[in-house]
Residue, then its C-alpha position, 0 to 999 in steps of 0.5 A: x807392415x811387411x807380412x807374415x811372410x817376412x822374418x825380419x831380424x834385428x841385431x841392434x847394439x848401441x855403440x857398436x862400431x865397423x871394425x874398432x875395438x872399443x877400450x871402455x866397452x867389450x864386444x862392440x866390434x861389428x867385424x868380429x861378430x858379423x860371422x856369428x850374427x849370420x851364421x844364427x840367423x841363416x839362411x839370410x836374404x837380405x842384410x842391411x848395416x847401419x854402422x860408422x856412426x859410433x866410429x867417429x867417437x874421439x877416441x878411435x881418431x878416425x877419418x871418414x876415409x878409415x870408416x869407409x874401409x871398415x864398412x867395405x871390410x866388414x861387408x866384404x867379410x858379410x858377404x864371404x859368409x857363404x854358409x848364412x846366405x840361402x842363395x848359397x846355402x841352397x847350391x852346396x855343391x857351387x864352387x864358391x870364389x871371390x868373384x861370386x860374392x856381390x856386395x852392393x853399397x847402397x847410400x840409406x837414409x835414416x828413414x829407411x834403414x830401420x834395422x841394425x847389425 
């Protein structure tokens, strides 16, 4: 649908959360792996998240206030990634400082944010 020219990525897990450590499941804490996920596919344009939705498990006994401060750090910790960005990756020599890193929060609907991280 996109082309040959695109290179699209999926790192779709079920159960997957933001930030939380799961009890019953090891290895589903998005924030410990964003680092690594982008790192193996760099360089990387484009990421689009689809996480929160397991974050409203009982057990973790969130607000939506709380899933909201999980994404915008593991975004942040995305964005922060500057080895995986090609952006970056191709500018080595570009003094990087927190006032370089952009990160946009879209609101996604279902139909278009197909992919997961």
């Amino acid at each position: 649908m996109l082309g040959d020219e695109y290179d699209v990525k999926e790192e779709g897990l079920s159960g997957r959360t933001t930030v939380f450590d799961d009890p019953l499941s090891e290895g589903l804490n998005g924030l410990a792996m964003i680092t690594l996920c982008l790192l193996t596919h760099k360089p990387v344009d484009l990421l689009i998240v689809m996480l929160g939705t397991n974050d409203t498990k009982e057990r973790f006994a969130c607000t939506p206030e709380n899933i909201t401060f999980g994404m915008e750090r593991l975004l942040r910790k995305a964005a922060d990634t500057w080895d995986a960005w090609r952006t970056f990756a191709d500018q080595r020599s570009h003094s990087h400082s927190e006032q370089d890193a952009e990160v946009h929060l879209i609101p996604a609907q279902k139909t278009i944010c197909t992919r997961t991280i």
